[in-house]
VMD Tcl script that builds the backbone (N, CA, C; Angstrom):
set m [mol new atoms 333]
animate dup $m
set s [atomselect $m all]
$s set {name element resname resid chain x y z} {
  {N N UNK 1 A -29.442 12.776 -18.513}
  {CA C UNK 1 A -28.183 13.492 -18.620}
  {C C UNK 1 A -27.254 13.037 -17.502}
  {N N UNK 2 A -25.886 12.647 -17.513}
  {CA C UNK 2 A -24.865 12.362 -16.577}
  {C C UNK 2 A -24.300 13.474 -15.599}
  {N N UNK 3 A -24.083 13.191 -14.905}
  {CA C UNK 3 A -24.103 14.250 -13.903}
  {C C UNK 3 A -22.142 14.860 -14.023}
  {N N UNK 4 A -21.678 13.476 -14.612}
  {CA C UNK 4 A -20.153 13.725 -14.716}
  {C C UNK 4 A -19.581 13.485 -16.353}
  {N N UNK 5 A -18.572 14.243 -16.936}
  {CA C UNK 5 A -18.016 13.603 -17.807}
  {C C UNK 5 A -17.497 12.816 -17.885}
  {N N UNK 6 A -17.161 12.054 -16.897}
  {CA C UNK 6 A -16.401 11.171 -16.961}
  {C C UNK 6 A -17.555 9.734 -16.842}
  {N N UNK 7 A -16.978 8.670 -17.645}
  {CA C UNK 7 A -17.961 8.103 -17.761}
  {C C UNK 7 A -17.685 6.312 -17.128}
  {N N UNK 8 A -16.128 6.139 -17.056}
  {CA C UNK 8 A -16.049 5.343 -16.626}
  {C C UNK 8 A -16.057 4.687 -14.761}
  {N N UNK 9 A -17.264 4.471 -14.604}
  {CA C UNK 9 A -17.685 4.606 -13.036}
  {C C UNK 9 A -15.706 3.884 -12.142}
  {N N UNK 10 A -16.175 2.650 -12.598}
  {CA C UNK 10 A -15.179 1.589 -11.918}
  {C C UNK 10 A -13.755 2.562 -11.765}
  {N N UNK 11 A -12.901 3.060 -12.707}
  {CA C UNK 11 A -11.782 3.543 -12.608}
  {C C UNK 11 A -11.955 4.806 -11.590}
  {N N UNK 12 A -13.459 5.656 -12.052}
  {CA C UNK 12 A -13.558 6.765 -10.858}
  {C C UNK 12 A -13.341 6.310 -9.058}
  {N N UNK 13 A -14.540 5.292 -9.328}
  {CA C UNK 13 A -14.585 4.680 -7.814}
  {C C UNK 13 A -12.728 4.569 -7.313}
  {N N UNK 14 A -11.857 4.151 -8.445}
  {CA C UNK 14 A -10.962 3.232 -7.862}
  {C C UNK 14 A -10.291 4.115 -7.663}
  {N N UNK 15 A -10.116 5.004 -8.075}
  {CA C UNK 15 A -9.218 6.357 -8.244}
  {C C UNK 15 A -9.575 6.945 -6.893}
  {N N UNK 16 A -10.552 6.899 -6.366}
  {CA C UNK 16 A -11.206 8.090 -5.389}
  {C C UNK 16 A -10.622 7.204 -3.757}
  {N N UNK 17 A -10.708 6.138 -3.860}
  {CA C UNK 17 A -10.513 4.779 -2.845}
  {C C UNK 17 A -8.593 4.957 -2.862}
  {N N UNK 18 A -8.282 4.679 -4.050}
  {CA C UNK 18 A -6.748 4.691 -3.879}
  {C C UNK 18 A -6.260 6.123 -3.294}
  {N N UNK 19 A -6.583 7.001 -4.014}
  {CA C UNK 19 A -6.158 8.435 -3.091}
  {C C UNK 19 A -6.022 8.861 -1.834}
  {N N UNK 20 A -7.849 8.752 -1.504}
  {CA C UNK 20 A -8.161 8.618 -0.216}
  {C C UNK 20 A -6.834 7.685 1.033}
  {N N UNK 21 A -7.165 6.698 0.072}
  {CA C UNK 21 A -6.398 5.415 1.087}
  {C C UNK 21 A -4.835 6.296 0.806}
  {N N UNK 22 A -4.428 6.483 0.318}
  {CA C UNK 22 A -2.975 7.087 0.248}
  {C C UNK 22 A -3.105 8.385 1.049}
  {N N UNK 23 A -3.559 9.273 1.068}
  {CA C UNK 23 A -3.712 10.172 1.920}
  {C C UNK 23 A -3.545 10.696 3.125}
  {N N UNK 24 A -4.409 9.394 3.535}
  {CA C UNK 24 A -4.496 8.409 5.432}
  {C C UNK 24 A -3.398 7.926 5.275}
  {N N UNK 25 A -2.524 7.315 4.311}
  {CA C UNK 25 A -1.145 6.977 4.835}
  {C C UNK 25 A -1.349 5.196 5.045}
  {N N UNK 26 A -2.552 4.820 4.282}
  {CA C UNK 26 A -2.973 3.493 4.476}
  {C C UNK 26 A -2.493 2.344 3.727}
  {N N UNK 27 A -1.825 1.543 3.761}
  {CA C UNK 27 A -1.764 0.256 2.836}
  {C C UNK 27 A -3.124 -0.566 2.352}
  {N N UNK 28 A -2.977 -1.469 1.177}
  {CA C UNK 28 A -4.072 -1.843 0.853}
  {C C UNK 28 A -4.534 -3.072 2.172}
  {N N UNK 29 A -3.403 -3.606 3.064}
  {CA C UNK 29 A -3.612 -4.484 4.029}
  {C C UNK 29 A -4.320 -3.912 4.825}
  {N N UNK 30 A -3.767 -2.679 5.610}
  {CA C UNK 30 A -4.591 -1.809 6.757}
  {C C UNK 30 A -6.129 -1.260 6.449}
  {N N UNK 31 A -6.221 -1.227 5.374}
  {CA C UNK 31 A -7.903 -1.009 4.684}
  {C C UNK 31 A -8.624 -1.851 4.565}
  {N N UNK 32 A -7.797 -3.334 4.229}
  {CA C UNK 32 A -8.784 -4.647 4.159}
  {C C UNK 32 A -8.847 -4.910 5.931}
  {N N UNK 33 A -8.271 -4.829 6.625}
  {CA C UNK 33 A -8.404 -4.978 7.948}
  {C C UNK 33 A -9.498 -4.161 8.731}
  {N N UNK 34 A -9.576 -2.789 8.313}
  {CA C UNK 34 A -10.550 -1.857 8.833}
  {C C UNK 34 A -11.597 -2.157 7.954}
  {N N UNK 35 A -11.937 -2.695 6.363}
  {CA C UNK 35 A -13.336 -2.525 6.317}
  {C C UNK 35 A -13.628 -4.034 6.112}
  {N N UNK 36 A -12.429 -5.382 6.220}
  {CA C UNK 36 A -13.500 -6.466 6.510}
  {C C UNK 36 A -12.957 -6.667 4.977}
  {N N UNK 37 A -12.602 -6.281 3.957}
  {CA C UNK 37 A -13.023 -7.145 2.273}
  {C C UNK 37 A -11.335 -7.115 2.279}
  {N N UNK 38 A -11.242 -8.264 1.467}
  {CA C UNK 38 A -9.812 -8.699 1.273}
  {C C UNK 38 A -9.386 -7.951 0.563}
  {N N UNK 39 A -7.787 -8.084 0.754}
  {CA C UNK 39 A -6.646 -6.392 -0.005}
  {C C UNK 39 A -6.754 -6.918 -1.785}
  {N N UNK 40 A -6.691 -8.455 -2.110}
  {CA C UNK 40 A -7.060 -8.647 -3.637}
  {C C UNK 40 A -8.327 -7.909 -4.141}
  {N N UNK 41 A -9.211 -8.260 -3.351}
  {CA C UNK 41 A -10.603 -7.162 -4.332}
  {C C UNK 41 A -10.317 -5.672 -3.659}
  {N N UNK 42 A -10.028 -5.164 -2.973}
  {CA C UNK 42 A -9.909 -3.882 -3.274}
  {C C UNK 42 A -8.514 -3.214 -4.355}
  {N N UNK 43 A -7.770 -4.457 -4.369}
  {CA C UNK 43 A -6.819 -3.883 -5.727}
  {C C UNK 43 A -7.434 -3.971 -6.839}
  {N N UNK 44 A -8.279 -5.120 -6.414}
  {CA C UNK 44 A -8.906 -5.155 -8.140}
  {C C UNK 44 A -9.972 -3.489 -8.398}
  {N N UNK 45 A -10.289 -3.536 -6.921}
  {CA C UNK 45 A -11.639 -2.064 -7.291}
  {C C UNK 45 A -10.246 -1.036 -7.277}
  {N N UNK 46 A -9.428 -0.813 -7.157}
  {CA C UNK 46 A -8.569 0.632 -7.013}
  {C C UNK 46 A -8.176 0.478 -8.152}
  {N N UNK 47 A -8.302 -0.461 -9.109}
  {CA C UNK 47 A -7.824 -0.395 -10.901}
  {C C UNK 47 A -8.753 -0.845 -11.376}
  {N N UNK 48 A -10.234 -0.385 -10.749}
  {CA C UNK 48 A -11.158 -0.187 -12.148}
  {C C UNK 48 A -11.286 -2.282 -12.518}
  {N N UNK 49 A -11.092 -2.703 -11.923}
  {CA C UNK 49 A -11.175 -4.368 -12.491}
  {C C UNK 49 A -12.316 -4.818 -12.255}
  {N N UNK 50 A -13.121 -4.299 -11.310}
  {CA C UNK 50 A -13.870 -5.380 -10.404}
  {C C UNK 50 A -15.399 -4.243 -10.003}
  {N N UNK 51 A -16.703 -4.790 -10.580}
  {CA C UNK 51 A -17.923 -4.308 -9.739}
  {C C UNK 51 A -17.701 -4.374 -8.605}
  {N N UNK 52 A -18.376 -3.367 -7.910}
  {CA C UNK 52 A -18.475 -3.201 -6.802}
  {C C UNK 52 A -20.179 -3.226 -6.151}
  {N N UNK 53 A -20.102 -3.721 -5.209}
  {CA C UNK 53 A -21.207 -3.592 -4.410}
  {C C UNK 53 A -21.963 -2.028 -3.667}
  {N N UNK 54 A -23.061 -2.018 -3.187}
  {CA C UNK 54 A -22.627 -0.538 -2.976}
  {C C UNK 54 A -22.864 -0.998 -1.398}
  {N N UNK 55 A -22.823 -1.882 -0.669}
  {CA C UNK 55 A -22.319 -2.113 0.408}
  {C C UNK 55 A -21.225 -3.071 0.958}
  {N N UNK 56 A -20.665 -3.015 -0.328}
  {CA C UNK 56 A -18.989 -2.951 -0.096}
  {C C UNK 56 A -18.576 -1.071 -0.105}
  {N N UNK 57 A -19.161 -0.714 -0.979}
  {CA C UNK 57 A -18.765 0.757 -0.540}
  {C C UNK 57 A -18.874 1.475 0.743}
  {N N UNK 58 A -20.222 0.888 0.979}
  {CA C UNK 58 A -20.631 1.779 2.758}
  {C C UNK 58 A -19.196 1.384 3.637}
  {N N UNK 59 A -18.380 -0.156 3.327}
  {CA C UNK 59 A -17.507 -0.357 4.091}
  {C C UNK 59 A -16.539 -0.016 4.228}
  {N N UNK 60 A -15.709 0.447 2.935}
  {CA C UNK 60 A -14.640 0.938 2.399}
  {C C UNK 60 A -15.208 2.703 3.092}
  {N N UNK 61 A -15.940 3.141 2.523}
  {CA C UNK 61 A -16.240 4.481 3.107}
  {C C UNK 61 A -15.886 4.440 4.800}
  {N N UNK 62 A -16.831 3.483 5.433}
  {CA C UNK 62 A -16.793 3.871 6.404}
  {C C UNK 62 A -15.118 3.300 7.692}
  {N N UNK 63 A -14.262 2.771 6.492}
  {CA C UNK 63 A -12.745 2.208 6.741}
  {C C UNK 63 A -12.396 3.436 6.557}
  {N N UNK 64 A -12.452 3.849 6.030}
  {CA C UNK 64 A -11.640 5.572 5.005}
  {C C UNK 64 A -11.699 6.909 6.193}
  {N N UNK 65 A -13.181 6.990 6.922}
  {CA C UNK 65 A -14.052 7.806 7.534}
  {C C UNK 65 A -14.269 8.774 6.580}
  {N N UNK 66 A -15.020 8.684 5.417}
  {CA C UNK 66 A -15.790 9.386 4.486}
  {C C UNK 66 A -16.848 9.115 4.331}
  {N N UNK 67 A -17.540 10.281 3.482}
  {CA C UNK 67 A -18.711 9.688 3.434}
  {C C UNK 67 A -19.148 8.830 2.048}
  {N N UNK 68 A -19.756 7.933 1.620}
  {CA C UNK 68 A -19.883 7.395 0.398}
  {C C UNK 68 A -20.113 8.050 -0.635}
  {N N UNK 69 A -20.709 9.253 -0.870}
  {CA C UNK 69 A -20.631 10.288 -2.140}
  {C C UNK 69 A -19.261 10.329 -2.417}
  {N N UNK 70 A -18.380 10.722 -1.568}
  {CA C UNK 70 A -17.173 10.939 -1.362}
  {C C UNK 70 A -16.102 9.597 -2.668}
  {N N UNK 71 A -16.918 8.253 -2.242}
  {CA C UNK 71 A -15.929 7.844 -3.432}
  {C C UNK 71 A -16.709 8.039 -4.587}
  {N N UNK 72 A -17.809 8.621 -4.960}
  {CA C UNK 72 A -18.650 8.068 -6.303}
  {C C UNK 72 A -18.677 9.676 -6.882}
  {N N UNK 73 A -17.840 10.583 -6.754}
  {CA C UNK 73 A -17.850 11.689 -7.106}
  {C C UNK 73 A -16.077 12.540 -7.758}
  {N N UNK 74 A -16.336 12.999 -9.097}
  {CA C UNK 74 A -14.422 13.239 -9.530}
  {C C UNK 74 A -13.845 14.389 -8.271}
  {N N UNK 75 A -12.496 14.254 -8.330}
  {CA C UNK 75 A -11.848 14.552 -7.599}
  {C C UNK 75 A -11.293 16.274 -8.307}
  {N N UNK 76 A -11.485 15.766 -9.661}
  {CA C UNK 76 A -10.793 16.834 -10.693}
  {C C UNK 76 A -12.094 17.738 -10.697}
  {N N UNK 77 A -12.100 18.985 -10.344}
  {CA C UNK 77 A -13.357 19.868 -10.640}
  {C C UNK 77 A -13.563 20.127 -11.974}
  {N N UNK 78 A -12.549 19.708 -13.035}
  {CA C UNK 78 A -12.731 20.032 -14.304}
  {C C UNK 78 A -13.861 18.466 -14.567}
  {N N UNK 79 A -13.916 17.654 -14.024}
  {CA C UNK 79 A -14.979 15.933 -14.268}
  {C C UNK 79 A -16.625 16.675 -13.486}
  {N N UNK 80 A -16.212 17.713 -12.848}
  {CA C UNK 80 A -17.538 17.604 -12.448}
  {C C UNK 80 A -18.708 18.504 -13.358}
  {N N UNK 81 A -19.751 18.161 -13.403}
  {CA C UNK 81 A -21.069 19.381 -13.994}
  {C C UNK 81 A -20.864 20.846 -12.952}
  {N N UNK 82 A -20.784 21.851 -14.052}
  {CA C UNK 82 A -20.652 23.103 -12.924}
  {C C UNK 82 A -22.013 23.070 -11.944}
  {N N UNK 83 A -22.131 23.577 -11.017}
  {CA C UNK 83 A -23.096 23.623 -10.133}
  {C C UNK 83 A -24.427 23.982 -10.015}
  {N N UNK 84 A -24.430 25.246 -11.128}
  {CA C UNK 84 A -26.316 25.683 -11.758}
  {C C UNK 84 A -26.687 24.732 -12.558}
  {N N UNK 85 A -25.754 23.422 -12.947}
  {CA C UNK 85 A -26.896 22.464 -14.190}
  {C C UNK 85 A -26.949 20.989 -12.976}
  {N N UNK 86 A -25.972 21.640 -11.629}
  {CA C UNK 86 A -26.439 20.252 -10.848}
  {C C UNK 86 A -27.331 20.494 -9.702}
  {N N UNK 87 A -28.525 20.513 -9.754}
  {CA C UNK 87 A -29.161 20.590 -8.384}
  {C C UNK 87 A -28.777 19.820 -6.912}
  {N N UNK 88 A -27.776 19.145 -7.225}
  {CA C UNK 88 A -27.498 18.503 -6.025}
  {C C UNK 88 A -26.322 18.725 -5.462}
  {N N UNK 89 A -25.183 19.617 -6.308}
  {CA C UNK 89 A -24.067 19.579 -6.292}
  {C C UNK 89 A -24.116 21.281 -4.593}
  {N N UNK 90 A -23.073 21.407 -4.178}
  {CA C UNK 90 A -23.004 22.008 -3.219}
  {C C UNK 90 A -21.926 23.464 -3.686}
  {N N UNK 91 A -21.747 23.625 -5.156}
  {CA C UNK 91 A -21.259 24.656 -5.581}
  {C C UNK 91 A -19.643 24.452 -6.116}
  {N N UNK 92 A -19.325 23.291 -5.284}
  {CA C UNK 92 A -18.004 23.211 -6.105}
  {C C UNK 92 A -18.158 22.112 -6.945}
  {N N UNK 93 A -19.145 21.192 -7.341}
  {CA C UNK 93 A -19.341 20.106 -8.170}
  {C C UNK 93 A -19.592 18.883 -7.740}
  {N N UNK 94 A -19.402 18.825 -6.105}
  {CA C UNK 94 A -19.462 17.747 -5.583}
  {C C UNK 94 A -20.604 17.843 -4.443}
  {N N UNK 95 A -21.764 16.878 -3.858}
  {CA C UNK 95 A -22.517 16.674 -3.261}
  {C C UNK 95 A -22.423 17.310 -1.890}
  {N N UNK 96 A -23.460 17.912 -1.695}
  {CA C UNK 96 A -22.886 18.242 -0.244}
  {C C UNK 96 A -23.088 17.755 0.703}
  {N N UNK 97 A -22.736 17.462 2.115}
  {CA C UNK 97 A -22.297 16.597 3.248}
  {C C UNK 97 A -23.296 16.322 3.301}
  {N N UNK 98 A -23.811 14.967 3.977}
  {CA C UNK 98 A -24.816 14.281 4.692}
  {C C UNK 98 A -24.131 13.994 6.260}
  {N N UNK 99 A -24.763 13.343 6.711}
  {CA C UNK 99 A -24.569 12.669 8.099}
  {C C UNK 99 A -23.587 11.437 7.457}
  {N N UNK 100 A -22.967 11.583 9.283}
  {CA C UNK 100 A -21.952 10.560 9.071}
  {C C UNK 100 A -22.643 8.776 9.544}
  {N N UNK 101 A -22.196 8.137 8.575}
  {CA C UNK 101 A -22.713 6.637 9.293}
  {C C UNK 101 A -21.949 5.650 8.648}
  {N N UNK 102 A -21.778 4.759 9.485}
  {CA C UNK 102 A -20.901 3.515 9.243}
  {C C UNK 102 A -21.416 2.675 8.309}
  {N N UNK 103 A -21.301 1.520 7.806}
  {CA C UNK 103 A -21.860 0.775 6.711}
  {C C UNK 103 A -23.027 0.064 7.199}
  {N N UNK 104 A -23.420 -0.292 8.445}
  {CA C UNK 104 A -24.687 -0.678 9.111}
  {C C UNK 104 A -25.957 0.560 8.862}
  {N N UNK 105 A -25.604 1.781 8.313}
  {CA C UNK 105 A -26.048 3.325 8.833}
  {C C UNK 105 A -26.571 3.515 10.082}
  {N N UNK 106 A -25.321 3.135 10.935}
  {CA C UNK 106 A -25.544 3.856 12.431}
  {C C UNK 106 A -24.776 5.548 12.397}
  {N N UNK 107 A -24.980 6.353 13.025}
  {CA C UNK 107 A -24.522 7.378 13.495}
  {C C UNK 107 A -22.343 6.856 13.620}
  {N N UNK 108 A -21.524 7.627 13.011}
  {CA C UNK 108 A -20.268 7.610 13.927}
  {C C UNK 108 A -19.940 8.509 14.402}
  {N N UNK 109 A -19.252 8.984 15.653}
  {CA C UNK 109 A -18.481 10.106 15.728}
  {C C UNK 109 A -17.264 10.269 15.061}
  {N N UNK 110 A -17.437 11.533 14.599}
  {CA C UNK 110 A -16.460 11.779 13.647}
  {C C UNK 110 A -15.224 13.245 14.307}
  {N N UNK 111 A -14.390 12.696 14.648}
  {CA C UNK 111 A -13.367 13.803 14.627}
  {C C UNK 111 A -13.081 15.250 14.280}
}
mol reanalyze $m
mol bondsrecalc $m
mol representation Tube
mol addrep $m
């Protein structure tokens, strides 16, 4: 069983990365600079174009200062499974916090 209705991963991921990054007030340049992957493949991942690695994610996460659930989870609480059919979910539909760590998984301090 899927944990989300929504089924298309790539556009979620890209959706969750572009927001985020808009949020922070970030250009796609200032994000390729903080996590290291060029601003073409992360346009291609912020429109759903392009697989992703999932340690290209740890990097992008840890450019963002989120945690990686954080991009692989909907933003819309109406995309998520309500919370008694998700054992993992933290009550609003989305995962609840882990420790913070950079894409190496070292410890960061976090603000």
């Amino acid at each position: 069983m899927s944990l989300f209705k929504r089924q298309n991963w790539h556009v979620l991921i890209g959706d969750n990365i572009r927001r985020i990054r808009t949020e922070l007030g970030l250009t796609l340049n200032e994000l390729s600079l903080l996590s290291g992957i060029e601003a073409a493949n992360l346009s291609r991942v912020e429109r759903g174009l392009r697989d992703v690695k999932i340690s290209t994610l740890a990097k992008v996460a840890a450019a963002l200062r989120v945690e990686l659930p954080d991009l692989l989870v909907p933003d819309d609480p109406d995309l998520a499974v309500p919370a008694d059919t998700n054992p993992f979910a933290s009550g609003d539909g989305h995962l609840p916090p882990g420790p913070t760590r950079d894409a190496k998984g070292y410890d960061l301090d976090v603000d």
